[in-house]
C-alpha positions in Angstrom: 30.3 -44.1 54.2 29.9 -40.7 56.3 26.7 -41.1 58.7 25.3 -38.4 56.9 24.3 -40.2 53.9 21.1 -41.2 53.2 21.8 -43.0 50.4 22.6 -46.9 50.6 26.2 -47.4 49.6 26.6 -48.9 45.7 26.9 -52.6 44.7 30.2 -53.8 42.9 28.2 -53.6 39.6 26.8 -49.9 40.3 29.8 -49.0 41.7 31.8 -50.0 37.8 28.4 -48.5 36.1 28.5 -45.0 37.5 32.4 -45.2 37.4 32.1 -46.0 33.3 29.5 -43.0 33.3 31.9 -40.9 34.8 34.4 -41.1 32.0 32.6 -41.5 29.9 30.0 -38.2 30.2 33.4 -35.7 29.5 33.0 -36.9 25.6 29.9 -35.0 25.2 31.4 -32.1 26.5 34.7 -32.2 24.8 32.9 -30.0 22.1 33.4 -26.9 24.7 36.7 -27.2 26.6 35.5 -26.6 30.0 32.4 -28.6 29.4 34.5 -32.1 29.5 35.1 -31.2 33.3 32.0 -30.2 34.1 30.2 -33.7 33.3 32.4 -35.3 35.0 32.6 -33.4 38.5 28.8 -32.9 39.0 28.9 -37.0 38.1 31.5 -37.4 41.0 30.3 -35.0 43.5 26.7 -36.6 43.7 27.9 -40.0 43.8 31.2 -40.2 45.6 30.0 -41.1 48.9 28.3 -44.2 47.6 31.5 -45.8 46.8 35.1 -45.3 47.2 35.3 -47.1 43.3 33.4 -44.0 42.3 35.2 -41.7 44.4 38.6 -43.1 43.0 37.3 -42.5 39.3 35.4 -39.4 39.8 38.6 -38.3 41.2 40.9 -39.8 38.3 38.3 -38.5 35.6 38.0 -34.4 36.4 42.0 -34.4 37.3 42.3 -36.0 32.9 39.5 -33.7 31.9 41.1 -30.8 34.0 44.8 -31.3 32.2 43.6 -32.1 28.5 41.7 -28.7 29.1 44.7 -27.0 30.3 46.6 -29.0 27.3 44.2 -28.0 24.9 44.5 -24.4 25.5 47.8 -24.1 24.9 47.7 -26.2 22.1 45.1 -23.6 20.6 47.2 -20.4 21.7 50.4 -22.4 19.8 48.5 -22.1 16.7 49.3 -18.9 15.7 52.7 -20.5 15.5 51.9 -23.2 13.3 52.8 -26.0 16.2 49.4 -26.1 17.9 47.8 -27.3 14.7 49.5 -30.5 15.4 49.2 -30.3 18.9 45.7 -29.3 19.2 45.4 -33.1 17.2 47.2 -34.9 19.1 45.6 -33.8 22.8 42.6 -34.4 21.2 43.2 -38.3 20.6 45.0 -38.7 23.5 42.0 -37.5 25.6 39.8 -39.8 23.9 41.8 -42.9 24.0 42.8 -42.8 27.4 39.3 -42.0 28.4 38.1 -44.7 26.3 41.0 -46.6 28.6 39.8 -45.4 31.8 36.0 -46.4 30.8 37.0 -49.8 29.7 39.2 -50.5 33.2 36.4 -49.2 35.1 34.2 -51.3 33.9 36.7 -54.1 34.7 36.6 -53.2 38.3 39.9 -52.3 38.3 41.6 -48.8 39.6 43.0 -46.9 36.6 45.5 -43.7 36.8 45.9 -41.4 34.0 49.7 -41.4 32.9 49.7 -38.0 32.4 47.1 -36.0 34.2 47.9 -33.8 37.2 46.1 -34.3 41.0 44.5 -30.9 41.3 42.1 -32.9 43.4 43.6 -35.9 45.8 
């Protein structure tokens, strides 16, 4: 934890709570592309210096969120070709399983990496 930090660092439990939170607060925002990122990176940015659990998944959740966003717009340009009405389907369950995934190995304690997200952020 950086000296700076006034806050006491997370317990193990804490740590898996506000790393389930992260995940989890993109489905709210799914509803306007951007806003699944948005969640998610405020989330991460207050609380990543409390716990490198947090940090990892914080991390983890805004790189998904950033992808399916990018995946999601192409899928929605594609539909004036008749193949982003499948697509635009099929990013959308994707994204939710796999952040259902993420939330449920979070809460495990254990350190989860999207399959198929890029690392805009490392």
């Amino acid at each position: 934890m950086p000296p700076y930090s006034s806050q006491p660092p997370f317990s193990d439990s804490d740590s898996r709570t506000w790393a389930v939170i992260t995940h989890l607060s993109a489905i709210p925002g799914s509803f306007v592309v951007i806003g699944s990122v948005v969640a998610p990176l405020i989330i991460w940015q207050i609380q990543k210096e409390r716990s490198a659990f947090v940090d990892f998944h914080g991390k983890e959740a805004v790189n998904f969120n950033i992808t399916m966003a990018i995946a999601a717009a192409v899928s929605f340009f594609l539909i004036f070709i008749l193949v982003g009405l499948f697509l635009i389907w099929v990013v959308g369950a994707v994204w939710l399983i796999f952040t259902i995934i993420a939330a449920i190995k979070a809460s495990n304690g254990e350190y989860y990496r999207h399959p198929i997200s890029f690392r805009f952020i490392k």
